[in-house]
Structures are given as structure tokens and as C-alpha cells.
DRENMARZA-950349 format. One record per residue (C-alpha): x, y, z; residue in one letter; residue number from 1. Coordinates in steps of 0.02 Angstrom, whole numbers. Each point is the difference from the previous one (the first is absolute). Layout:
residues N
     east    north       up   aa     i
        X        Y        Z    a   NUM
...
end
This chain:
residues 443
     east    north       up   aa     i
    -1784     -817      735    x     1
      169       37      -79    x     2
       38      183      -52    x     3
       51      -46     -160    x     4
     -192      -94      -38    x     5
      -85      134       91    x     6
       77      128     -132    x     7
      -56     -107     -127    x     8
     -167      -22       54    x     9
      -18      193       25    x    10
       46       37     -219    x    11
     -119     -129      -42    x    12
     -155       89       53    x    13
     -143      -36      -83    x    14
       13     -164      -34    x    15
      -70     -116      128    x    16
      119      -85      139    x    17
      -16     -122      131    x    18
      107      -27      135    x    19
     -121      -83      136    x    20
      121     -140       41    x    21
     -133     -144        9    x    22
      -52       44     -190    x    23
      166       32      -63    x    24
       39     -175       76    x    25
     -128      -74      -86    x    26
       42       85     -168    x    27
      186      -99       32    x    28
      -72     -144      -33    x    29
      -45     -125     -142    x    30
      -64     -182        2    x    31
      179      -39       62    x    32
      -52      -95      158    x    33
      -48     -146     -142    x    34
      181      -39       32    x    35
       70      -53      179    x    36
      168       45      -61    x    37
      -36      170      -23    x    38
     -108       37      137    x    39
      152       24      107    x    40
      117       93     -145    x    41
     -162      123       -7    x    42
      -66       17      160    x    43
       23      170       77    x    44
       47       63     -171    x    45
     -101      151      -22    x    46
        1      180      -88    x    47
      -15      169      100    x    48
     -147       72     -116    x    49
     -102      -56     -144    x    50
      -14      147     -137    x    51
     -169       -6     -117    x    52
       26       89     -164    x    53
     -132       28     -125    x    54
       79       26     -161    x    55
      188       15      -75    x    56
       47      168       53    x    57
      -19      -50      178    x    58
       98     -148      -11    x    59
      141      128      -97    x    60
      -20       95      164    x    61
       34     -163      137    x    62
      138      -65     -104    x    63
       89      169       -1    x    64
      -12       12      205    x    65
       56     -169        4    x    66
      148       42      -75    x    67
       26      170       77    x    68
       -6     -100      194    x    69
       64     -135      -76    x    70
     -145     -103       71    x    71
      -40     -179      -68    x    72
     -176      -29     -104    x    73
     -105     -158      -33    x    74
     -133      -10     -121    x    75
     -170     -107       50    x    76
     -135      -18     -100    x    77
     -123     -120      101    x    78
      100      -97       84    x    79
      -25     -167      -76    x    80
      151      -67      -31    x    81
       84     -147      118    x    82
      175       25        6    x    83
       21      172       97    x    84
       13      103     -159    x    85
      -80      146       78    x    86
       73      -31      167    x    87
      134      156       18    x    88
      157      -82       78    x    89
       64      163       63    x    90
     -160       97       52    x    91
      -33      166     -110    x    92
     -118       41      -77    x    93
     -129     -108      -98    x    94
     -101       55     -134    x    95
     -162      -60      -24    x    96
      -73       13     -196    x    97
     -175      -35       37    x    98
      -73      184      -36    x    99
       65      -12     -156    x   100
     -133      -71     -100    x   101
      -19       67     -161    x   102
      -39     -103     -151    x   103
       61      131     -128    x   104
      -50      -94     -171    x   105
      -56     -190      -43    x   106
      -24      -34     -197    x   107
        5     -171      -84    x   108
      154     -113       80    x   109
       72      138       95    x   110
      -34      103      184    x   111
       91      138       77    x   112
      -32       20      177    x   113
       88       79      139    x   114
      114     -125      131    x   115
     -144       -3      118    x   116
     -164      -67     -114    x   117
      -37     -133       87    x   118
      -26     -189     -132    x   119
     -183      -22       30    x   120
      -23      182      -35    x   121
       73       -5     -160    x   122
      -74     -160      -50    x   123
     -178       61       35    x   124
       64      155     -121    x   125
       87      -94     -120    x   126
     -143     -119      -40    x   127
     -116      145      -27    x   128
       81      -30     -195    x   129
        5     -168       13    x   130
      170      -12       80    x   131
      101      -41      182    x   132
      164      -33       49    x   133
      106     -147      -72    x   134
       48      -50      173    x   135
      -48       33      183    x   136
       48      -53      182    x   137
      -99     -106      109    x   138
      -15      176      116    x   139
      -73       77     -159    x   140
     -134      106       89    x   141
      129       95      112    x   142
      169       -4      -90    x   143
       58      132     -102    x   144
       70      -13     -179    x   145
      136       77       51    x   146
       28     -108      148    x   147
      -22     -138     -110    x   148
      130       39     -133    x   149
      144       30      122    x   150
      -54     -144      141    x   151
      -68     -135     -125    x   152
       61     -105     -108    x   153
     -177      -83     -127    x   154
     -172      -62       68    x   155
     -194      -47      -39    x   156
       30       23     -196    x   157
      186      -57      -10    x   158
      -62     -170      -73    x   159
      -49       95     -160    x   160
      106      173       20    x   161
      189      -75       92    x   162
       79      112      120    x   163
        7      164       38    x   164
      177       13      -57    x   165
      -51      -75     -182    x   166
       23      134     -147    x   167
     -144       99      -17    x   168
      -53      -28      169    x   169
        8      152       58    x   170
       26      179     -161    x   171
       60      142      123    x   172
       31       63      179    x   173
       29      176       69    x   174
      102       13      166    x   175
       72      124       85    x   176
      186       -5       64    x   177
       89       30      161    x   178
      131      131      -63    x   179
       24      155       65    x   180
      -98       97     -126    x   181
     -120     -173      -30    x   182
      -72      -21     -173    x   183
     -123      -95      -76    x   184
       57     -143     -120    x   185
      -98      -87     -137    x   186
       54     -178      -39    x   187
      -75      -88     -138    x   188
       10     -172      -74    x   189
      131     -116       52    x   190
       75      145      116    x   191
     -170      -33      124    x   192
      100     -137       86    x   193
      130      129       70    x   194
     -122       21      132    x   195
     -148     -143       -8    x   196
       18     -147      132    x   197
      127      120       88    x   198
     -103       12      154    x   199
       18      217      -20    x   200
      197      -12       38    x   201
       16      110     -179    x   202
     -113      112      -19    x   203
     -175       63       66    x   204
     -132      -64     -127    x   205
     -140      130      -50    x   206
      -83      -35     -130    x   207
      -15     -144     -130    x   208
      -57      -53     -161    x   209
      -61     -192        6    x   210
      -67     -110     -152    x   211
     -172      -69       39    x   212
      -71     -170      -62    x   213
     -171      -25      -83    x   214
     -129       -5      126    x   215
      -79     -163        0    x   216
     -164      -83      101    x   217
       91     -115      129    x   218
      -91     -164       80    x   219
       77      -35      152    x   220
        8     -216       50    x   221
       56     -107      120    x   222
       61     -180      -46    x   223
       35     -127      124    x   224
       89     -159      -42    x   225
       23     -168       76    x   226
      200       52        9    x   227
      140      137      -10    x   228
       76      -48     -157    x   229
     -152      -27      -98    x   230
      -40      160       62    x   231
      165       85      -58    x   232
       16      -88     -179    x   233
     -202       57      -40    x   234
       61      178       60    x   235
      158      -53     -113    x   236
     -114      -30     -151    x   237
     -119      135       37    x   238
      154      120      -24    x   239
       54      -69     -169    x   240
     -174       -2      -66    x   241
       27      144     -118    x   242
     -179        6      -47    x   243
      -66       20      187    x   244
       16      178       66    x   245
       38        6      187    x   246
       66      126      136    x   247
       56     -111      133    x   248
       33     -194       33    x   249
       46      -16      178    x   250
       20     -169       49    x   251
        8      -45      203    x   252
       43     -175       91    x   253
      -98      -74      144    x   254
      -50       96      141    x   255
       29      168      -81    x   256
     -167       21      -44    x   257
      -54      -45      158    x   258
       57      156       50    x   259
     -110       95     -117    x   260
     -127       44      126    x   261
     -127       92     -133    x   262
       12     -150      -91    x   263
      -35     -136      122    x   264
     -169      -30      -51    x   265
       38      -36     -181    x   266
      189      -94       -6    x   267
        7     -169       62    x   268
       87      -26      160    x   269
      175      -32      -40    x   270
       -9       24     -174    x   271
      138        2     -138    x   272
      -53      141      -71    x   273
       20      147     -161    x   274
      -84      159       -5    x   275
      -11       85     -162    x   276
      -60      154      -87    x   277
      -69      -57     -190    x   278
      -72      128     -147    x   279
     -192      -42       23    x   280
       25      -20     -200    x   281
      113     -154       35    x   282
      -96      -84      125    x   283
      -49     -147     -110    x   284
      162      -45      -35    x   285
       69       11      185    x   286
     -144     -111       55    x   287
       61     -138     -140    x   288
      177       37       73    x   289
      -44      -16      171    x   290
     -110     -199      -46    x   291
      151      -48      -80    x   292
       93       11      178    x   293
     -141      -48       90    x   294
      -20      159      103    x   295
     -157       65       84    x   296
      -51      137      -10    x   297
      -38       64      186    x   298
      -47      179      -21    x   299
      -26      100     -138    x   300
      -49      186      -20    x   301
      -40       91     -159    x   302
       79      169      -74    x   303
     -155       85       26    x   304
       16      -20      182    x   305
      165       63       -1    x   306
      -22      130      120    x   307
     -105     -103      126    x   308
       61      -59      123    x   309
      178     -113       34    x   310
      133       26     -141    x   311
      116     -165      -27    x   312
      122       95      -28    x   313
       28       58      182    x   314
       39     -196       12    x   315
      145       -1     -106    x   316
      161       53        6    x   317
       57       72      173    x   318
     -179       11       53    x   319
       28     -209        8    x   320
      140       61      132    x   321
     -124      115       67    x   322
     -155     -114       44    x   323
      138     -144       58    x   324
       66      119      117    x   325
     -157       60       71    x   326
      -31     -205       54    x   327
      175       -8       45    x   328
      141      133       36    x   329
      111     -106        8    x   330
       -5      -52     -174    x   331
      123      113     -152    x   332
       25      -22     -154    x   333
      138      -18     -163    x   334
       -8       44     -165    x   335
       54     -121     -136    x   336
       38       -1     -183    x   337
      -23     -183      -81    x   338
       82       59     -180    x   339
       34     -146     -130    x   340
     -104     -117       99    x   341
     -132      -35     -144    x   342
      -66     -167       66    x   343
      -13       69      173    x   344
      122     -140       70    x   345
      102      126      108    x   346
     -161       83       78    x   347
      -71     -199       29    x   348
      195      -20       79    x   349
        1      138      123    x   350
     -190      -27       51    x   351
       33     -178       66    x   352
      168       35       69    x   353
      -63      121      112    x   354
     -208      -37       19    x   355
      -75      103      113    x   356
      164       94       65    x   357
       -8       90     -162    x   358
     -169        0      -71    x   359
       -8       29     -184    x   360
      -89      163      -63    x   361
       19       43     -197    x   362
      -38      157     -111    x   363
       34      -53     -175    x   364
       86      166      -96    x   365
       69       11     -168    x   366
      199       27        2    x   367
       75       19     -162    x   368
     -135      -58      -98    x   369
      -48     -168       92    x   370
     -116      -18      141    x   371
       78      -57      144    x   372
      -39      -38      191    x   373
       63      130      121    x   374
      -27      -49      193    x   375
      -56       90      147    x   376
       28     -127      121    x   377
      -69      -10      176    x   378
      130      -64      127    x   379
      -15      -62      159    x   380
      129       99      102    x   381
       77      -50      135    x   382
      204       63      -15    x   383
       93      112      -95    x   384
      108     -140      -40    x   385
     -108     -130      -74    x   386
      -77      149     -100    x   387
      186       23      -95    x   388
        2     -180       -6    x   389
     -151      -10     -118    x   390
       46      144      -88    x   391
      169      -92      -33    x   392
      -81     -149      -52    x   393
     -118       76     -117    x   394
      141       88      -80    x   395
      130     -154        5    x   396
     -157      -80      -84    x   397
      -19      122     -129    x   398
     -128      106       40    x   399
       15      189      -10    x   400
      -32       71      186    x   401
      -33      195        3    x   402
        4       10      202    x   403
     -138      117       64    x   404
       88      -13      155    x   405
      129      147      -17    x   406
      -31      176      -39    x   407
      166       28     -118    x   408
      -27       13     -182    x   409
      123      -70      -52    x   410
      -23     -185      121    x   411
     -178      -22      -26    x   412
      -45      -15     -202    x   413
      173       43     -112    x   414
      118      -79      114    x   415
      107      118      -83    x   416
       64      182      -39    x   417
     -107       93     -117    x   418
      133      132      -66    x   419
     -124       93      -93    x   420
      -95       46      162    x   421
      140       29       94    x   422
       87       99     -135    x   423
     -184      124       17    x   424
        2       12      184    x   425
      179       88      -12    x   426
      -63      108     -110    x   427
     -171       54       74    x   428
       34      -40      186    x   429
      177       56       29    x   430
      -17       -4      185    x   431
      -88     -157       33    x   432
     -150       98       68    x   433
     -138     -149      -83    x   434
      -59     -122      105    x   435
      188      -42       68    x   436
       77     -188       27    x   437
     -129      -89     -106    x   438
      126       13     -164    x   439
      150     -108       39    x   440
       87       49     -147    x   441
       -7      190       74    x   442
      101      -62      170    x   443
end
């Protein structure tokens, strides 16, 4: 071990360390290896101890050794994320929020909690008055809100609540700079996004204040269909049916489902399929919806049984990536945006261009007011090549690619500077100490 980490280890006593290099390999790593374009950027990229604070002072503490050895830091919450966010490109150390758990107040709309509450522990809170979180991850019974607000991006509730990034979103963070006398900052309102999405490059994230969504009774369906696109315009329709409350409409192309292994016994094989999440108030309605498209319904499980058993939402969303790769690692994925595509005619376009190359996975989100279809393709890899050459053809087509196959801000979603965040990290990171080389902007 370096001097220069071995002194820092030594002030930080008290506050639990580990430097056992199998775990503090392990705690390198996200869902990353989703990608076989970053397995080789990552592999071998590891920190040289994993610190474990339990409340803000400590944190104070690490970021002030940091600074003093001049060591780098990477914040991890669970390790969800599948781009190498938490991966530390230049070893240091990492610092794991998990023991910081505290829920410090929930009232009507609005939770504080500490970085390291983890979604399903809220929610089970929250809806002790009737409320839970306006949106989760598909990893929502291990990731951290914390983790979530500066790896993702929207999820299971973005259909009725938009993204992350949306106004309101998200009321207030606390995080704690890199400076040499580090400080705690509160940003509230619009100045949230200085350091949301931003992967931890700007500031270590301690505690938040989130808006919660009424707590509703959710019925949880399958609907098969006898093809894709009448499957994607019913989850289309479902999504502008203002007067049908739903979580999720995750749509899925033949054979995804047929990697669903828990849900062999009910989906047809080879199904065209949508799996949904409905207000047990609105299931009436959604039944009508779902004759009028000629759907059937394959399974179907009621809101009291919420808690039993299989959740579809572990389905959706990068789980789909999840149970495809568990039948096939050879398989990855994209992510797609099909904006101003109202009639679906560019989602029908790319699905029969590229069949079962690219196989056609949607989550339909609101973005600016109007549902939409986002993708979460699964791709049959085979070189690096031909996966740039659909990524330029989607985008020479018009679709909106945010490619989950680098771990640079800036290249993945924006595709472009954000100033703002940029503009904090020179103020609260002066030495480029937070998770280093993932900002591109900062090099």
C-alpha cells in the first residue's frame, strides 16, 4: 500500500475500511460487463480501499484526507448502474454510502433521507401515509436513492412522473466538496442538476429531499398479442389514456419473453408481449382497452399480493437486459429515444429493418408532457463495428441513441457539455479528486 493511502487510512479511524483486495475489487464494479465494449476499458480497473461512513461528519473527514494525500475518491451506492459509474479509473479510494440509512422526515409529497436509504425501504415508509416514490429503478430493492439520482436518468413511474431531470423532480441535495477545508453545500430547485446524472464527478451526495407520489394499489398484467406492433400501439394507447392510472407499460418483441424464466409457465412461447402495472381502481377500463386490441391477458396478479412472490417490474427496464443475458451472454443492449414518432412508424421502421438482430424492447415515459416510447433494446452482438453501425443508423434515422456503452458523461445521454456542472466541479473539486476521467468536459 502507498504511504500516502496508508496515512490516510490511519486519520480516518473509526470509520470502517476495507482493503481486502478481492472485496475492494468487487466494490469496483457495477453492472458494466452488460456492455462488451467496456468490459475491456474496465477490466482491471479497481480502487485500493473501500471507506464506509455512517453519517456526514465522516464523509467531511474522508474528503478532507483525500485532499490532504491528494488521493482520488469514488462514490457507490449499490452498484447498480451499467456504465462503470462507480468503477474508479485511477484506483483510490471508494466510498461506499450504504450505512447511511437514515430516513430523517417523510410528510405528505415530500421525504428526506440520507444518500444511502435504499428505494424499497423508503417506499415501504412512505406508504405508511399513503405515499411512495414517483419513480424507481428496475434494481429498486438494492439501489440507493442516492445512487439513483446521480447514475439514473427516470424509471417504473416515468410514464406518469417524466424524468428525473424534470422540474420538481427532485427539491434539495446536500453534498460535501473536495476542497481543502470541504464544506457542505445545499442546492435547491433548479440548482439540483449541478450535480444529478453527474455520475459523483461534482460533489459527494449526502443527503436528499425527494417528492413522493400518492401511493396507489397496483395490479400487475401480462398481455400477449398476436404481433409486435399491435403490442406497441395498445401500450401506445394505454399511455395516452388519461383516465387509466399505470406505473409501467413495458412492451417486448418475440423471444424476449422467452427468456423470462419465472414466467414460462404463464406467457405463451414466443409471445409479443406488454407487461404493465395498472391502479386496481382502473382495472375495468384497462381490460376494455386491452379487448379493443385484442390482447390476452396471460397473467395477472392483484395489488393485494403485491408482496408475494415475482414483481414484473424486475422484468422491465434493464432487468429485460438482465434475464436476456442470463440465456445468453452474448447478447447487450441500446437505449433509444423514439421522440415525435406519434403513430409509431419509426419504431415499426427500425423493428423490421433489423428483426431479430435488434429486438425491440419499449418503456413508454412521459417527456415534455407526451408519452412517448423509450427503447431498451436487446442486440445480438457480434463486433464492435456493426454495433456503431446500428447506432449510426438509428441516429441517421432519427432516433435519439443515449449509448450505455461508454462510461463518459458527456458521450452517453447529453452528447454535449453541461457548463453548469462543469462550472460546479471547479468550484467544489479543484483538484479533480471525484471519480476522475468520467467528466470529459474536466480533461
Amino acid at each position: 500500500m502507498q504511504i500516502s493511502l496508508k496515512n490516510l487510512l490511519e486519520e480516518l479511524s473509526g470509520i470502517e475500511v476495507i482493503t481486502n483486495p478481492e472485496q475492494v475489487a468487487k466494490l469496483s464494479e457495477d453492472f458494466a460487463h452488460f456492455s462488451p465494449v467496456l468490459v475491456p476499458l474496465l477490466t482491471g480497473k479497481v480502487g485500493d480501499a473501500v471507506v464506509r461512513p455512517t453519517n456526514e461528519n465522516e464523509v467531511l473527514r474522508i474528503a478532507k484526507a483525500c485532499v490532504k494525500y491528494n488521493i482520488p475518491l469514488t462514490v457507490r451506492g449499490s452498484g447498480t448502474g451499467n456504465y462503470g459509474q462507480c468503477t474508479p479509473l485511477k484506483g483510490g479510494v471508494i466510498l461506499e454510502t450504504l450505512r447511511m440509512q437514515e430516513i430523517k422526515w417523510i410528510k405528505a409529497g415530500l421525504a428526506c433521507v440520507e444518500t444511502g436509504v435504499k428505494m424499497a425501504v423508503l417506499d415501504k415508509k412512505a406508504q405508511e401515509i399513503g405515499w411512495e416514490s414517483r419513480m424507481i429503478p428496475s434494481t429498486f430493492r438494492s439501489a440507493t436513492v442516492g445512487g439513483f439520482i446521480a447514475g439514473g436518468s427516470g424509471g417504473i413511474g416515468s410514464v406518469l412522473y417524466g424524468q428525473l431531470r424534470d422540474r420538481g423532480n427532485l427539491r434539495a441535495v446536500r453534498v460535501v466538496t473536495l476542497e481543502d477545508e470541504p464544506r457542505i453545500i445545499e442546492l435547491r430547485g433548479d440548482d439540483v442538476q449541478k450535480v444529478a446524472h453527474a455520475y459523483g464527478t461534482n460533489g459527494i451526495i449526502t443527503e436528499l429531499e425527494v417528492p413522493l407520489a400518492p401511493a396507489y394499489g397496483w395490479d400487475e398484467f401480462v398481455v400477449s398479442f398476436p404481433d409486435f406492433m399491435t403490442a406497441a400501439r395498445f401500450g401506445q394507447a394505454l399511455g395516452n389514456s388519461d383516465g387509466i392510472i399505470k406505473k409501467m407499460i413495458s412492451v417486448h418483441t418475440s423471444p424476449i419473453a422467452n427468456y423470462f424464466n419465472a414466467l414460462q409457465s404463464y406467457i405463451p412461447k414466443d409471445s409479443h408481449c406488454a407487461l404493465v402495472l395498472v391502479a386496481e381502481s382502473d382495472r375495468e377500463p384497462f381490460q376494455s382497452l386491452v379487448r379493443d386490441f385484442k390482447g390476452e391477458i396471460c397473467y395477472e396478479k392483484s395489488a393485494r399480493d403485491a408482496g408475494k412472490g415475482i414483481s414484473l417490474i424486475e422484468f422491465s427496464w434493464n432487468h429485460t437486459t438482465l434475464h436476456a443475458r442470463a440465456a445468453d451472454p452474448s447478447l447487450t443492449y441500446l437505449q433509444s429515444l423514439f421522440l415525435n414518432d406519434p403513430q409509431l412508424e419509426l419504431v415499426q421502421r427500425m423493428h423490421e429493418y433489423f428483426g431479430d438482430e435488434v429486438m425491440m424492447h419499449l418503456e413508454f415515459i412521459k417527456v415534455n408532457g407526451v408519452v412517448i416510447p423509450a427503447a431498451i433494446q436487446v442486440v445480438r452482438f457480434t463486433t464492435s463495428d456493426r454495433l456503431n453501425e446500428i447506432i449510426r443508423y438509428h441516429e441517421a434515422q432519427g432516433v435519439f441513441i443515449a449509448n450505455p456503452h461508454t462510461y463518459i458523461l458527456e458521450d452517453g445521454g447529453m452528447k454535449t457539455v453541461d457548463y453548469e456542472q462543469l462550472n460546479f466541479k471547479r468550484m467544489v473539486d479543484p483538484y479533480g479528486l471525484m471519480n476522475p476521467d468520467k467528466m470529459k468536459a474536466w480533461q
